[in-house]
Structure formats: C-alpha cells, structure tokens
C-alpha positions in Angstrom: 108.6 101.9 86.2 106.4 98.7 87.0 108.6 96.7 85.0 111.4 97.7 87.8 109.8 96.6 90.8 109.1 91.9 90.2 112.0 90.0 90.6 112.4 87.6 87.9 114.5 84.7 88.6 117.9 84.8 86.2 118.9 82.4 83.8 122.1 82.6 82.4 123.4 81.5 78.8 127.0 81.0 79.4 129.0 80.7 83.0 132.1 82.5 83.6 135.7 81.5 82.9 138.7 81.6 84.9 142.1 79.3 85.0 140.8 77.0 87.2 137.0 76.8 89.4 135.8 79.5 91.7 132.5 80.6 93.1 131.7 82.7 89.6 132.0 79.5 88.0 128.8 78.5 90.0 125.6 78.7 87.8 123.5 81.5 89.0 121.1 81.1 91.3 117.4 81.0 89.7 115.8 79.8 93.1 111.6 80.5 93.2 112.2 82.3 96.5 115.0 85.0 98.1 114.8 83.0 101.0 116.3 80.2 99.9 119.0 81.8 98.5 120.5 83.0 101.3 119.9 79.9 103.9 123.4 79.0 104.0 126.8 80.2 102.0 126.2 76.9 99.0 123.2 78.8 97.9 124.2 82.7 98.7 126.9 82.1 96.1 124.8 81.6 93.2 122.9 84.9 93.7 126.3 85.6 94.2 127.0 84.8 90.7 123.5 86.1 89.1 125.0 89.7 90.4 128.6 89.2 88.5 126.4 87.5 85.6 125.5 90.8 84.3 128.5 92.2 83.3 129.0 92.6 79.6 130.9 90.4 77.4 132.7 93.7 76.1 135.2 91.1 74.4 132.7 90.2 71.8 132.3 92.3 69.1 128.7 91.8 68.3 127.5 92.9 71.9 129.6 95.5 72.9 128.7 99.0 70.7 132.2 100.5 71.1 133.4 97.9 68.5 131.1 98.6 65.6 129.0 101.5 66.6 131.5 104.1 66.1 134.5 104.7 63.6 137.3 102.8 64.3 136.3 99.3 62.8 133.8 99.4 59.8 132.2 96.0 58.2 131.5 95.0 54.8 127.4 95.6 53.8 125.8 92.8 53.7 127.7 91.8 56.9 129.4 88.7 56.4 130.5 85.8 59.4 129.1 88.6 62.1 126.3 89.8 63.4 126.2 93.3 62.5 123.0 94.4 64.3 125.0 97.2 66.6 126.4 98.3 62.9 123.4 100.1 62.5 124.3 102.9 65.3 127.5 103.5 62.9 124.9 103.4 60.2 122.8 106.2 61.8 119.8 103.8 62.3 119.1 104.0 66.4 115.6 103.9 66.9 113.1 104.8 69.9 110.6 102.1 68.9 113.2 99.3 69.8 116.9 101.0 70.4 120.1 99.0 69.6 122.1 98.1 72.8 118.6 98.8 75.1 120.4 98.7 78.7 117.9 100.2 79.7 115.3 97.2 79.3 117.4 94.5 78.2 118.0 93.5 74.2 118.5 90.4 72.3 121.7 90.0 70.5 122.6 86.5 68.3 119.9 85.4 69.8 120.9 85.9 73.6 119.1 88.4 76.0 121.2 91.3 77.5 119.2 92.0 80.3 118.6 95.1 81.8 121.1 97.3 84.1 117.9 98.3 86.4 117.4 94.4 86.5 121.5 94.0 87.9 121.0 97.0 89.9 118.1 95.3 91.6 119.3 91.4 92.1 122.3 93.0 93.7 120.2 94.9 96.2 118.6 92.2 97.1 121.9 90.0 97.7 123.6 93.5 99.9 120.1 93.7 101.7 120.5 89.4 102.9 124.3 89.7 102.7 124.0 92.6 105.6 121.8 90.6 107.7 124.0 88.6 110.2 120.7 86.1 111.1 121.2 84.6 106.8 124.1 83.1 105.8 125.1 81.9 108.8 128.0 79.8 107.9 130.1 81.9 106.4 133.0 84.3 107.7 132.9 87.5 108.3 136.0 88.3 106.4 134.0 86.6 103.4 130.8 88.3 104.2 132.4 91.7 104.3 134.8 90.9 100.8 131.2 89.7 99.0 129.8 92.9 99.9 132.4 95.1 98.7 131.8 92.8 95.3 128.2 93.8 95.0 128.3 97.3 96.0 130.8 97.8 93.1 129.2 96.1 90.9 125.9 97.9 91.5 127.8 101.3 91.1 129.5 99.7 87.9 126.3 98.7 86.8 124.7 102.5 87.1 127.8 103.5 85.5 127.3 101.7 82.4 123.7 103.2 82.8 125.0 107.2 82.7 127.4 106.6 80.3 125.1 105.7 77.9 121.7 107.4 78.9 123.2 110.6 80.5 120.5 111.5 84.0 118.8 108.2 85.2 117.0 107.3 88.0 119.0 106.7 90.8 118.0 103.2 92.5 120.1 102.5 95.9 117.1 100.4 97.2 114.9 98.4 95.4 111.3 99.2 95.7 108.5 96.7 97.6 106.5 94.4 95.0 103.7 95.8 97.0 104.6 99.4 97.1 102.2 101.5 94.6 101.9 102.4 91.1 103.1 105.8 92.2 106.1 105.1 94.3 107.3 102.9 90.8 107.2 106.1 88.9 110.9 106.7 89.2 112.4 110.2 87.7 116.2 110.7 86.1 118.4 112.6 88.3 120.4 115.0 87.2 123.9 114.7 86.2 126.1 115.3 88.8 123.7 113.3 91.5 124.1 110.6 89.7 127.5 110.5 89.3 128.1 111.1 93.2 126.4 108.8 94.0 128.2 106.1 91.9 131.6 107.6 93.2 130.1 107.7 96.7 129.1 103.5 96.7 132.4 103.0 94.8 134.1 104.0 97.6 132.4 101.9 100.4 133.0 99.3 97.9 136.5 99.7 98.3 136.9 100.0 101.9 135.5 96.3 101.8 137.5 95.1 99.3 140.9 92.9 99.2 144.1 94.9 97.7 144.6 91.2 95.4 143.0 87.8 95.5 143.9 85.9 98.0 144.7 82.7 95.0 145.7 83.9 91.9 145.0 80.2 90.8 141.3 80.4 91.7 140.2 83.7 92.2 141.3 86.2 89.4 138.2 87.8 88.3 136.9 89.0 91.7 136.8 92.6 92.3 139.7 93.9 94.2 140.1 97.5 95.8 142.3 98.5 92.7 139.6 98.2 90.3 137.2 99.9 92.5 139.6 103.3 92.8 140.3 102.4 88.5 136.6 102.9 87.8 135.9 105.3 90.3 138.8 107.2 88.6 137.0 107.0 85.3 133.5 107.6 86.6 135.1 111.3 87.6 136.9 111.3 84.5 133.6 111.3 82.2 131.7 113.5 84.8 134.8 116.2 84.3 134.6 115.9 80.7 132.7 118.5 78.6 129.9 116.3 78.0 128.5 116.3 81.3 130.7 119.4 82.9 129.1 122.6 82.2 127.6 121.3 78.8 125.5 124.6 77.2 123.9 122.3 74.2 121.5 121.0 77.3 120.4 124.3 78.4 116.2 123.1 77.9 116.9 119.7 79.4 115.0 119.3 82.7 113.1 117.2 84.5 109.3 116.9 84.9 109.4 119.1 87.7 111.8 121.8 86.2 115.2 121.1 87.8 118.0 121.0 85.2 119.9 117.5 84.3 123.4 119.2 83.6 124.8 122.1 85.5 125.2 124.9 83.5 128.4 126.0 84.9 132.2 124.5 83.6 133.4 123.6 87.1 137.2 122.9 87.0 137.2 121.1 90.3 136.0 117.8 88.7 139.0 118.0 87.1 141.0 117.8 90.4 138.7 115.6 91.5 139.7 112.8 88.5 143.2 113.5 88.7 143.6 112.9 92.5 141.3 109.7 92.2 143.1 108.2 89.3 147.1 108.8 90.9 145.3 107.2 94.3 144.3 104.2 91.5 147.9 104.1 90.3 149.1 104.0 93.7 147.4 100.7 94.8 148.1 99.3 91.4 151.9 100.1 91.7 152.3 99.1 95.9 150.4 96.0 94.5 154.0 95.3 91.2 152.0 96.0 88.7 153.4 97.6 85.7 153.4 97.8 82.4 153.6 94.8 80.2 157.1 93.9 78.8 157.3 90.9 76.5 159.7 88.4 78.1 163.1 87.5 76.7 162.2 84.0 74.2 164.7 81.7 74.1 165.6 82.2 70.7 166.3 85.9 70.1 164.1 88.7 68.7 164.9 92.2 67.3 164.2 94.9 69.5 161.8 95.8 67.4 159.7 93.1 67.5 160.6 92.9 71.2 158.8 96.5 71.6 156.0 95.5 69.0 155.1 92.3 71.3 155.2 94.1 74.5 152.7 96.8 73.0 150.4 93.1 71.7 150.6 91.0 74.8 149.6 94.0 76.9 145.9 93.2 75.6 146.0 89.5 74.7 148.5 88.0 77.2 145.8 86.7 79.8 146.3 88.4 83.4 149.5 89.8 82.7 150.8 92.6 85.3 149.3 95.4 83.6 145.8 94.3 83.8 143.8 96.0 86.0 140.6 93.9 85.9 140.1 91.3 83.1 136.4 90.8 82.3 136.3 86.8 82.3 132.5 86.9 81.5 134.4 87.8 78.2 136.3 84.9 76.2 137.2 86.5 72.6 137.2 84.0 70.8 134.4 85.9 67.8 137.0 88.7 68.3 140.1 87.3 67.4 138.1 85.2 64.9 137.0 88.5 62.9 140.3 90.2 63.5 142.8 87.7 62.2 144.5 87.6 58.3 145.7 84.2 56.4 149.2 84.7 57.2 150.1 80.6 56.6 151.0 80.5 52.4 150.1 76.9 53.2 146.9 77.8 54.7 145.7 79.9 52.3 142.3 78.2 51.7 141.5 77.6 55.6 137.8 78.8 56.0 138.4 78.8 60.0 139.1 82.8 60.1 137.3 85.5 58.2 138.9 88.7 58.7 135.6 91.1 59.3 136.5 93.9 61.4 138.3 96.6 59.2 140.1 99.5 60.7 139.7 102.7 58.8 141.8 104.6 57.0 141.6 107.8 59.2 142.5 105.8 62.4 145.2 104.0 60.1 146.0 108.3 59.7 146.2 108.2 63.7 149.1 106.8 64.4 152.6 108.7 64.8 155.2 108.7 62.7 158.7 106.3 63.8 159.6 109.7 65.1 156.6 110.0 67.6 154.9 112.7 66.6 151.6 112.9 64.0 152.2 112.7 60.2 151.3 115.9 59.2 153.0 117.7 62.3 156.4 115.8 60.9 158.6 118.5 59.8 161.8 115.5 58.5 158.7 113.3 56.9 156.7 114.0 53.9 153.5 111.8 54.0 151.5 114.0 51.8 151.1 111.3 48.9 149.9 108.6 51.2 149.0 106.6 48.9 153.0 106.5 46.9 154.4 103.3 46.1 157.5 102.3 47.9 159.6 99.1 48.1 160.4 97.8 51.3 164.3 97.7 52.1 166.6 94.9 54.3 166.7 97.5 57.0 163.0 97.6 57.3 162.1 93.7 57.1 160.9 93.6 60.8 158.1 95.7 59.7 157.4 95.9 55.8 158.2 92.6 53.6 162.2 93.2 52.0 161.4 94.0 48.2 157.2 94.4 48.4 155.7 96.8 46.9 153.2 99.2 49.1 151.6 102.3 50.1 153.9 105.0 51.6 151.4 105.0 54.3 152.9 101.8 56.0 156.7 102.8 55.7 158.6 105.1 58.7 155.3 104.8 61.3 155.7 103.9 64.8 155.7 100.5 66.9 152.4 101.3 68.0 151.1 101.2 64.2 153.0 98.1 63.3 152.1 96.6 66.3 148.7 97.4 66.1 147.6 96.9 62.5 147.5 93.9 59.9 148.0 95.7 56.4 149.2 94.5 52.8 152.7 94.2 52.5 153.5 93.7 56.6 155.2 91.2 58.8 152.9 89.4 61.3 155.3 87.3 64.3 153.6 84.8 65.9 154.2 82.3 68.4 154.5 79.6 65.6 156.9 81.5 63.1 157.9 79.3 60.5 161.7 80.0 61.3 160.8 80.1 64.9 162.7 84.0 64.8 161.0 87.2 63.7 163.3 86.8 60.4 161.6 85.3 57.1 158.3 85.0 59.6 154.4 85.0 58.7 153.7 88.1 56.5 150.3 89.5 55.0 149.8 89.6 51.3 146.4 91.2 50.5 146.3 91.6 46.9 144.4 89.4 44.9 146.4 86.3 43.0 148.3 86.3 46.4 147.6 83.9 49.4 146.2 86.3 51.7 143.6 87.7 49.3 139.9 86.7 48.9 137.3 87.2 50.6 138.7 87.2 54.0 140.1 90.5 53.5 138.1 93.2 55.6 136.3 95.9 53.5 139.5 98.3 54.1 142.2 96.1 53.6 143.6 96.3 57.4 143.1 94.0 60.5 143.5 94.7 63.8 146.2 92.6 64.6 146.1 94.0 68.8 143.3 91.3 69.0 144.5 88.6 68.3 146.7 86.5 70.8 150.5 85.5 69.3 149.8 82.0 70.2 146.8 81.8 67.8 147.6 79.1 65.0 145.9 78.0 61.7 145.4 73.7 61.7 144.8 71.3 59.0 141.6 71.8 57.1 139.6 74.5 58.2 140.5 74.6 62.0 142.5 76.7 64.4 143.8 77.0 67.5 142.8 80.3 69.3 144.1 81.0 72.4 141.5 82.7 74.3 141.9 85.3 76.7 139.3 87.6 79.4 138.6 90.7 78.2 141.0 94.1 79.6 138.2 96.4 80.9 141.1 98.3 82.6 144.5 98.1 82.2 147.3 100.3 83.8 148.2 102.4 80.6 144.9 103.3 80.6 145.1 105.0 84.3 147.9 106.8 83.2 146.6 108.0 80.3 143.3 109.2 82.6 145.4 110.7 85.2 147.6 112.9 82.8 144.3 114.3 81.0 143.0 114.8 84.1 146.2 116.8 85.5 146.8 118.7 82.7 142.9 120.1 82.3 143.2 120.7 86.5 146.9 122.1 86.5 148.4 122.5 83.2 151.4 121.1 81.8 153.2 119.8 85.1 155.7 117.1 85.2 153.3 114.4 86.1 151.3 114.9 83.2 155.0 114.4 81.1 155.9 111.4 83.2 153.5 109.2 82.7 152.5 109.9 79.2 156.1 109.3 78.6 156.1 105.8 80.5 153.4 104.5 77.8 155.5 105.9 74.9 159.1 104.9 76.2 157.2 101.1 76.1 156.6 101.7 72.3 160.0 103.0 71.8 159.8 106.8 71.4 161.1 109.7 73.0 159.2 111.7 75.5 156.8 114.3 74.4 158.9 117.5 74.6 161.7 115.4 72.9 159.4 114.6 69.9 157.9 118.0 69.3 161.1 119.6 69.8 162.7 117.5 67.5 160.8 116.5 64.6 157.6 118.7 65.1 156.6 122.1 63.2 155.1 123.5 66.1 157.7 122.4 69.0 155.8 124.9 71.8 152.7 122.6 71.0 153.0 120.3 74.4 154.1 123.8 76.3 150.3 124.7 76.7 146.9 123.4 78.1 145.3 123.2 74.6 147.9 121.9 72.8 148.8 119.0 75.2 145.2 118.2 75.8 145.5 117.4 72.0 148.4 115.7 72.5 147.1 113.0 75.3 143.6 112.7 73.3 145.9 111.5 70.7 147.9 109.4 72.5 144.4 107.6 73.7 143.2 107.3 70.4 146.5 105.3 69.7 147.7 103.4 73.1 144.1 102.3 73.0 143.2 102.0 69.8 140.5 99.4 68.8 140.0 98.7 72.6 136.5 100.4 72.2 138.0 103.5 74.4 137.3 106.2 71.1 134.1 105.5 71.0 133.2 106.5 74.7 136.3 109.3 74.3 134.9 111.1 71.4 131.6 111.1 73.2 132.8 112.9 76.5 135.0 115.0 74.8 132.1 116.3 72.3 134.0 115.6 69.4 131.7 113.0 68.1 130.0 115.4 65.9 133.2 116.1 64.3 135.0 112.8 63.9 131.6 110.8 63.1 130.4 113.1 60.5 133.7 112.3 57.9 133.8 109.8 55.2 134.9 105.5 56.1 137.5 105.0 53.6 139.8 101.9 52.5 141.7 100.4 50.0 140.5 99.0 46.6 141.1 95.2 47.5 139.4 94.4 43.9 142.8 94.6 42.3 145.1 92.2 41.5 148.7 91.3 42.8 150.6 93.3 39.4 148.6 96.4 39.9 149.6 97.8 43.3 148.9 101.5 42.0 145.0 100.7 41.7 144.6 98.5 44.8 146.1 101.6 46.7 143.4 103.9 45.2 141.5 105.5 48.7 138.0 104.2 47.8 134.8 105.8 50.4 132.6 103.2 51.6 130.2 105.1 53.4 129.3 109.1 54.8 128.4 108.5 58.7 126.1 110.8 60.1 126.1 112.0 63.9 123.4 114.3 64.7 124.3 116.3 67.7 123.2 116.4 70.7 120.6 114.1 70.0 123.6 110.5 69.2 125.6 111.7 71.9 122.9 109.8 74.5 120.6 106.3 74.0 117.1 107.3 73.6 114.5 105.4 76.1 112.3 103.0 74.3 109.1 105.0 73.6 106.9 102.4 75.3 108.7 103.1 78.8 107.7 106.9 78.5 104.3 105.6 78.0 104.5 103.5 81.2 106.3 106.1 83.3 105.1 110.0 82.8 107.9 110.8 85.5 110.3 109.8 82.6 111.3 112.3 80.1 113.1 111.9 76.7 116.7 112.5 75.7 116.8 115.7 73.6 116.4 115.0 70.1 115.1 111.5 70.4 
C-alpha cells in the first residue's frame, strides 16, 4: 500500500511514565529529516522513543477492545462518563467503511489518533537500519547500541503481533520499502498464517539475544524491554499460533490469497503445541533465575485475616506497581480512566462525591465464573447447592471478611472463592482499602448498592458489580468531589499468566503430566485452594474430570477466565480457542438496581440487558477498511467482511 511507504514525522499526545526520568521519558523525535536523528546518541533517543511511543495504552478502557468489546464488562446505553465507541464491537456494529480499533491504518479515539501498526513497524526499521550502522551514532557504546536494538526488534515483532492477532495473515514488512520504489513493489500481499507467525517468533528471538536479563537501575529504567519479556511474548505468540484458531482451522478452507496459496494450513499440527510449552517453561525459567514470583501481600503492621491477606495478594498482583510478579508493565499506560470507571462509593460519608462513576459492569455469567470456596465451579459442586442464585441469605459473624454481618443478599455472593471476593465489588460486600476506617479489615469500607443506601445512585454500573481488581488499595475518596488515585503501569504480562500459558500448552502437547498440575496449583494455592485433583476429588461430581486431556483443557481455560479475569485476557482467549461464537452469542444480564433498600427480593431479580451477536467466522478477525482494498488489489478481505 502507498500509504505504507512516506515517513511521516510522529507527534505524540502524551509521554511515558516511569518512577523517576529515563530516555522514554524523552519526547519523540519529530525531526524533518532521518539524518538528523541519528547524528549523535541526544537525538537517536527520541526516535528511540517514537518506536516505544506506539505501544497501546491497554490500561485505558476506552482504547483497548478487550475491555468493552467483548463480554466481561458491559456499559449502560447511552454510555455515561466513558467513551463507549469500542462498545459497539460488543454491540455487533464493526464496520468496513471505517472499522472500530483500525490498527491497520490508525483510528481516532477521545479524540486522540492511534496510529497505525504498519506505521510502528516502519519508524522502527528505520531506527534498526541507522542503529546497525557503526558510522551514526557515534557516541554511544556498544553495549547500549546492541541493548537499543534488541528494544526495537521486539518491539517491531510485538508490533506485527498485535497486527495477527487481530487481522489473522498480514503482510509481512521486515524492511521498509524505498519512497522511490514503484507503485507495484507497494502492493504488499498477506502471508499466510504460520509465515507470519515465524517470522515474529524468529525476530523475537534475536531480540532476545540482545537483550539485558533486568535493567540495569530499577530507579530509572523499569519499562525497557528485557530478555524475559521477549521469551513471555514469544511464548504467547506460539501459544495463539497452537490454538485452534489458526492451527488447523477447517472454517478457512476458501481463504487464499490472490495468487491461490492458502492463509491457514489445513492440517491440526500438534507440534505447535510443544513448541508453546517449551518456549513458555524457557520464559518461566529467566523470570524465576531473575526472583520473580508470585505476588504475596506483605505482612501490615496492624494485622489482617488470612482471608483478606489472600484477597490482597490476589488485588496487588495487578495494581501494586512493579511488583515481583510483573513481567512487563506497559508505562505508556497510567489507569487512572480505569480505576475511575471501576470504583464504588464505599465512604458513607462520601456518599455524594461526583469524583468516581462506577461504569464498567461485570456480567452476571462471569460473576457465574468463578469457583465455589471449595475450588471447583458451582454447578460441578456436589456439597453446594447454587441452583437458586438469586435466594436471599443473611450474612453471618463467621463470614464478615467477605459479606456484611446481618445484610441481606443474593445466594450468589455467599461460599465463593478468594478469587471472587477479591475480584468483584457487589451489594452486600466488604471492600479493604488502604484507608479503612478502623485501620483493620474488621468494621471496614463495605458496598451498599440498593437504593435509599449510600452506595446507590447512579454510580452504580448497569449490573450492579464493579471490578474491584482495578482499582489500587491506596485509592481514597477527598473532600468535595476529589480523590486520590494512585496510578499504576499497566500488566501486559505477569507471571501467573506464563504459567497458566505453559500448563495449557503442556497439557494439549502431553496430557495431564505433573507440570501441568504444578503450576496450575501454584496460582490456586495463592488464592487459597487446594490443588486441582484435591478439588475434584473432593467436592466435584465428576472427580476423573482433571484425569483427561479434555476435561483439564476445561479446567485451565477456566482457571484463565478467573486468575485473569477482567484483565482483557477472555476476550483474545475465547477468540483463539473458537469459542467466541458460543460465549458471545448468550444474553448480558444484571441485577435490577431500580429497587429500593427494603425490597432485596426485586433488586435480585436477573434482568437481560442486551442479546450479543457473534457471527462466525466472519467477528473472529478485523475486517480491512474497504478503501485500502481499493488502493491495494494484492489485498484480499477477511471472510465474511
């Protein structure tokens, strides 16, 4: 495409932010000539920046589509305090005159451009080209020169990541193509599948040989790239091309190129499978030589419960900024819309503070997700009955850490797991935070939803719940209508999630094995349950259920859909698993929050607030903009689309 081949200097709306100032804090470089941005090492670092400018700010709700394109999180209509644009993927309104989330070309979002991947792609080959070139940049180090590089070249593979993920075969574009160079040579084609994704696996992996094991400061330099994020994505990259999206996928039979060859191999091939699992346990090696582990909430001085002890472990794993389990924190992110949209009126004294406005609503079916205090799913419970969700029951002494002592709510919230608690803002629960009124988890900050009661209003989200993982414990309501939110860079990878990658990748290559056991019992033993066999063989109907391939594979995808819950990790999931069409094609429900405080039996009346619609296989890929096929007859459309 023409539109690929003229450099357009880069402006960027907001600079990066890190604990203290380092080179990404530079302002990009938007120099009228390449030359001049890589005379000496004071103006290299600004392209520098331009390349790490284009990362996404996945930590605001409004830009990234895994928030409110998909299921988890549902909005009221009209949209209220957000921007809801993205909404309308949920909504089944993409379009190929001017597609929502257009990576492909770029977007405009609250008034800001997202600019295009090809656009990233091709400012960072231009900064690898002059960054390889010992006659510029003279007064630098090597050591630097060669660290910078391994930078770019991940970022360029992260950056055609972020292309197939959402487009499926694209154009593969490992060196730019001369201003001068004819209309012709411009045409680029999509590649199919499998090229694509070696070739993203195959630059992630010179990245990494470049790249430091840690920053060299941790007081100016977390942020950079390191060699364990490179092996993380690299990890994932295989993941998603082993998945049944793009591994053997029949629905894409007819889908070829202008010149005939196929975009997806027709053929399962079980070897990507091994492929993932080796690269993610070679991830989780470097990330464990390096001390990383998961996140345990340290010991306060004045004492918790164990339970909220677990519950803030399972919190701060997200919201605690570069805490041990994070991987690689996305400081182009800052969260502050996020935690905004996500937090309740908790403060009875705060009641009428206009500085929050709880949006973002999690649904009743991924309420539904979550295990029971016993670890394995509700209706899998043989010693639970949770088949009148919707029963009122009083919450006891025993139970205070959880449910408010003598409040009156849904069965639905009562005997569930740390992970749901932790996880979830809902009427009649206790919400700790770093300012608790008795400075202890006992008579703390609760959430009272219905109306006549101080939580109530309009700030409720359409379904009643909040996703309280967002939010940061030290976030605090002020006088009038302010608040103190404690912001914090976005987790684009955190350790849990390798494990959870490498024991869905193990089991699909090998089965069962103790691996797979071990680390999915490392996430749960943080949220205070036994380990899988223990569970099922407990508590479950079906105990043999985690003693075969299928039934584990069910397991882990569970266990995602919960240890990750509302981290935008579903939406991606149900997409590479080819569930979409299943889980995307079922009623958004909630909770009438129209009733008042004395009538607890209608407010818990299940009310459905919309019937999505996924239309397979066309939703499960982006379609190109229609003008770009018009400019490019190489290019040919995503089925459907």
């Amino acid at each position: 495409m023409k539109k690929l081949t003229v450099f357009k200097s880069m402006v960027v709306s907001g600079l990066l932010f890190f604990q203290s100032c380092n080179y990404l804090d530079v302002v990009p470089d938007n120099a009228p000539t390449i030359d001049n941005a890589f005379t000496m090492r004071s103006e290299a670092i600004k392209y520098l920046a331009t390349c790490y400018s284009y990362l996404p700010n996945d930590g605001e709700p409004t830009i990234n589509p895994a928030f409110m394109a998909g299921d988890e999180l549902w909005l009221d209509y009209p949209t209220r305090s957000i921007n809801g644009t993205n909404w309308n993927i949920a909504r089944g309104n993409q379009s190929v005159t001017d597609p929502y989330v257009n990576y492909w070309d770029g977007h405009i979002i609250n008034n800001v451009r997202e600019r295009s991947m090809f656009n990233a792609i091709r400012d960072c080959n231009i900064f690898l080209e002059n960054i390889q070139n010992p006659e510029k940049v003279r007064d630098m180090t090597q050591d630097e020169r060669t660290t910078w590089e391994g930078e770019v070249l991940f970022l360029k593979a992260y950056y055609h990541f972020m292309l197939m993920r959402h487009y499926g075969p694209i154009p593969i574009m490992d060196v730019n193509v001369p201003v001068t160079a004819p209309i012709e040579d411009t045409q680029v084609k999509r590649q199919p599948i499998d090229q694509v994704a070696d070739y993203i696996v195959k630059v992630l992996d010179e990245a990494a040989s470049k790249l430091p094991s840690a920053v060299q400061s941790p007081v100016t330099d977390l942020g950079h790239i390191t060699k364990p994020i490179a092996l993380g994505i690299k990890a994932k990259v295989l993941l998603y091309a082993a998945s049944p999206l793009f591994n053997g996928n029949t629905d894409y039979a007819t889908f070829k190129n202008v010149d005939g060859t196929l975009f997806f191999n027709q053929s399962f091939q079980a070897e990507k499978w091994r492929k993932a699992a080796q690269a993610a346990k070679e991830a989780i090696a470097a990330c464990e030589e390096l001390g990383m582990n998961l996140y345990e909430f340290p010991t306060p001085v004045r004492p918790l419960s164990n339970t909220t002890m677990i519950q803030m472990s399972i919190r701060n794993a997200v919201t605690e900024k570069w805490n041990r389990e994070i991987i690689w924190g996305n400081s182009n992110s800052r969260t502050w819309q996020l935690q905004y949209s996500s937090m309740a009126h908790i403060d009875p004294n705060n009641a009428g503070n206009n500085s929050v406005n709880g949006t973002l609503a999690p649904t009743i079916k991924i309420i539904e997700q979550f295990y029971t205090k016993n670890g394995v799913p509700m209706d899998e419970d043989k010693t639970l009955d949770f088949s009148n969700k919707n029963q009122l029951r009083t919450g006891t002494h025993d139970e205070r850490f959880n449910n408010i002592e003598n409040y009156r709510t849904a069965r639905l919230h009562f005997d569930r797991e740390n992970r749901f608690y932790a996880n979830v803002g809902f009427d009649g629960g206790v919400w700790y935070m770093e300012n608790s009124p008795s400075q202890t988890d006992e008579n703390t900050w609760t959430t009272q939803l219905r109306l006549g009661l101080f939580g109530s209003g309009v700030s409720v989200p359409i379904t009643t719940y909040y996703p309280k993982k967002l939010v940061n414990w030290k976030f605090a309501f002020k006088d009038g209508n302010s608040s103190h939110i404690e912001e914090y860079p976005w987790p684009m990878l955190r350790l849990a999630d390798l494990y959870l990658m490498y024991a869905e990748a193990l089991n699909e290559s090998e089965g069962p094995t103790a691996d797979v056991f071990l680390y999915l019992d490392k996430i749960r033993k943080r949220a205070g349950l036994e380990g899988v066999k223990e569970s099922w063989a407990k508590y479950a109907f079906n105990s043999a259920k985690p003693t075969t391939k299928e039934g584990l594979r069910a397991i882990i995808q569970r266990e995602r859909n919960i240890e990750m819950s509302f981290e935008g990790s579903r939406f991606w999931d149900l997409r590479r698993w080819k569930l979409a069409a299943q889980e995307l094609n079922k009623n958004i429900t909630g909770w009438d929050r129209n009733q008042d405080k004395d009538h607890p039996e209608l407010f818990y009346q299940e009310q459905t607030f919309y019937q999505q619609r996924f239309v397979a296989p066309r939703d499960y890929f982006w379609p190109i903009k229609e003008s770009d096929l018009l400019v490019n007859p190489n290019l040919v459309q995503n089925p459907g689309w």
